[in-house]
FIROKE-804467 format. One line per field, with one value per residue: residue in one letter; chain; residue number from 1; x, y, z of N, C-alpha, C, O in turn. Coordinates in steps of 0.001 Angstrom, whole numbers, m for minus. Atoms other than C-alpha are relative to their C-alpha. Example, Ala and Ser with C-alpha at 12.3 -4.5 7.8 and 13.67 -1.06 7.14 Angstrom:
2
residuo: (A;S);
cadena: (A;A);
num: (1;2);
nxx: (890;m820);
nyy: (m1190;m1190);
nzz: (0;m60);
caxx: (12300;13670);
cayy: (m4500;m1060);
cazz: (7800;7140);
cxx: (900;m770);
cyy: (1200;1090);
czz: (0;730);
oxx: (1936;m261);
oyy: (1181;2198);
ozz: (665;899);
REM end
This chain:
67
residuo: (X;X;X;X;X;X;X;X;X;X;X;X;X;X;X;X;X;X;X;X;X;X;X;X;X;X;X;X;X;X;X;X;X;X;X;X;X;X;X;X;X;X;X;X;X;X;X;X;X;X;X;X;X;X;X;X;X;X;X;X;X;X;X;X;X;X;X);
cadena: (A;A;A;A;A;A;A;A;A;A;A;A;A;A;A;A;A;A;A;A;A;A;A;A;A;A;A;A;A;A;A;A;A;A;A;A;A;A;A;A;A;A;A;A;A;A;A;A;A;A;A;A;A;A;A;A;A;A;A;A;A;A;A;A;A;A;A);
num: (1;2;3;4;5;6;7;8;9;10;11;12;13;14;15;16;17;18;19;20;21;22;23;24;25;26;27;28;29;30;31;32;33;34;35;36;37;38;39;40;41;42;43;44;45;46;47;48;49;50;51;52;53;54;55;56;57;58;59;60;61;62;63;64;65;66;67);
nxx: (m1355;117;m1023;m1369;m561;280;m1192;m1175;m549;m159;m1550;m1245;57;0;m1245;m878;m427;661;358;m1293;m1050;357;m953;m1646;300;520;m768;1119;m563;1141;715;980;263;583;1343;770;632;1259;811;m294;m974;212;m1522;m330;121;m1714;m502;797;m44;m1318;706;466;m1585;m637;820;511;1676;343;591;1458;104;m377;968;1347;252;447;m1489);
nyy: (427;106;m1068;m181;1495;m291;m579;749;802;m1165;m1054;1131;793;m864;m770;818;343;1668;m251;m33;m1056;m1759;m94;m922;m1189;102;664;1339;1360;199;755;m801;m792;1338;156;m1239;m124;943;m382;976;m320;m1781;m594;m889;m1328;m702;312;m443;m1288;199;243;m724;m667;1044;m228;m1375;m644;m293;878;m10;693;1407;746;m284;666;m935;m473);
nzz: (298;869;1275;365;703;1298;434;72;1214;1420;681;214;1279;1275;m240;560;m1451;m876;m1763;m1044;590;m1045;m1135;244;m302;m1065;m1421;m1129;616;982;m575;m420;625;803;m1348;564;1356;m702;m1441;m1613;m503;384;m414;m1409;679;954;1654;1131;590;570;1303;1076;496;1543;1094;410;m136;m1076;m832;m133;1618;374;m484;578;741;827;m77);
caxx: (m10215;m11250;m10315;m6976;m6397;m7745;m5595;m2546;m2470;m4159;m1184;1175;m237;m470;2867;4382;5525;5981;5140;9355;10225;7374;8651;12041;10767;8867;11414;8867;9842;7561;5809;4321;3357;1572;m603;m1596;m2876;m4854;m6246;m4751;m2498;m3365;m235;626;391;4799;4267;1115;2609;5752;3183;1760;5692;6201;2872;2761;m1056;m2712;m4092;m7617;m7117;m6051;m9324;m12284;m14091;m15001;m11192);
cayy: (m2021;m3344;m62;13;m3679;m2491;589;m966;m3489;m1232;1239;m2086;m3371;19;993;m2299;m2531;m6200;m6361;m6885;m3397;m1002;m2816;m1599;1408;1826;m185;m3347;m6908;m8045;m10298;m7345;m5146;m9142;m9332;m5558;m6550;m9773;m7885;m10056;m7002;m2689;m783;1564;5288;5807;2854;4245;7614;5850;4146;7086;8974;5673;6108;9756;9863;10920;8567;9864;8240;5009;4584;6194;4795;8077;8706);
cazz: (4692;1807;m359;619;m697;m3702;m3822;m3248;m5910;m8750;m8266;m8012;m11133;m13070;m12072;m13203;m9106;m7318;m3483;m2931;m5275;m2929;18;m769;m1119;2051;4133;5124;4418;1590;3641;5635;2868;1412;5026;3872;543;2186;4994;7626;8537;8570;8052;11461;10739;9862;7271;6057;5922;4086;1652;673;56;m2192;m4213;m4263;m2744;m168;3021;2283;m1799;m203;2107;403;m2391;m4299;m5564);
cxx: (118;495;1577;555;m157;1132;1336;467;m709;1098;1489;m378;11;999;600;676;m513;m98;1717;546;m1247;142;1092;254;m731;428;m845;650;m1532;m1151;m1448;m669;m1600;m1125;m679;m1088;m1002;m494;m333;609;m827;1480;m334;m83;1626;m457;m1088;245;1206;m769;m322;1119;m282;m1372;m75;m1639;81;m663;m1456;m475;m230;m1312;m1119;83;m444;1532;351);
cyy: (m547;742;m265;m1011;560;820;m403;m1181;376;687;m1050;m8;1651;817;m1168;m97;m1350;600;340;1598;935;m715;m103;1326;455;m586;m1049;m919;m172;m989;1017;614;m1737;143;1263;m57;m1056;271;m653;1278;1580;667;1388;760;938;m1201;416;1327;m250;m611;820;1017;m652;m18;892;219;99;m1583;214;m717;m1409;m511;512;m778;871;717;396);
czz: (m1420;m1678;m100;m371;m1041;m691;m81;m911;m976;m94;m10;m1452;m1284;96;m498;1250;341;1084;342;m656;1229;1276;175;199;1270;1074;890;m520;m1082;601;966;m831;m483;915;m212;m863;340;973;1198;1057;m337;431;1515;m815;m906;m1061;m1076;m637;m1315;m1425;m639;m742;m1342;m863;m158;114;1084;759;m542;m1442;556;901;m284;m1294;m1612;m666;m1941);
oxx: (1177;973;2257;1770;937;1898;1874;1647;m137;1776;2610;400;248;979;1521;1740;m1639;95;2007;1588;m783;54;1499;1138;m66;m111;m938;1478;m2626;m2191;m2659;m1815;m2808;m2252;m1891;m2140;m2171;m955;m1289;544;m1553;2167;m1387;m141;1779;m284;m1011;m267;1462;m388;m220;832;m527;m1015;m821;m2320;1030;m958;m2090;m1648;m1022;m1521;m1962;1093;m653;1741;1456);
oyy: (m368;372;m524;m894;851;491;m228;m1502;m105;716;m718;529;1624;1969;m725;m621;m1843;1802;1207;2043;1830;141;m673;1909;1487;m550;m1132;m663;384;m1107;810;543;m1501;404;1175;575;m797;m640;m752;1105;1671;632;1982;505;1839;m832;360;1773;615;m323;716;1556;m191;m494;1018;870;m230;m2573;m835;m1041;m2180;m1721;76;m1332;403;1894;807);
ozz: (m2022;m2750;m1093;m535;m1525;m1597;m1175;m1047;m1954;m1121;m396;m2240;m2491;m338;m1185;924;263;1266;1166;m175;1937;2157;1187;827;1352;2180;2114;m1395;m982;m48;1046;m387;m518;496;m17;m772;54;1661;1967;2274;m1327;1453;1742;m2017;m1731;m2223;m2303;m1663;m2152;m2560;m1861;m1811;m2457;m1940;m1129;m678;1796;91;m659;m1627;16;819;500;m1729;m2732;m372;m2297);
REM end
């Protein structure tokens, strides 16, 4: 789980994206998308498919380590 913390705030931070503009985009409250990024929380499979819409990657980018 670890990767996808990672991924998720590299493409925040190198997109110039806060937590409340890609959960706008993705339709979560920012609070959920936050428990994502501290690995209190694993998004379900519609918001992970909705994360990867709003970054333009694939699921297999956001949990391997070889990317």
């Amino acid at each position: 789980m670890d990767i996808l913390i990672k991924r998720i705030r590299q493409w925040r931070y190198d997109h110039y994206v806060t937590q409340q503009q890609l959960a706008d985009r993705i339709g979560c409250p920012r609070n959920t998308l936050q428990c994502w990024e501290t690995g209190r929380r694993s998004p379900g499979c519609e918001a992970l498919a909705e994360l990867c819409r709003a970054m333009d990657v694939s699921a297999c980018l956001l949990y391997t380590s070889d990317a």
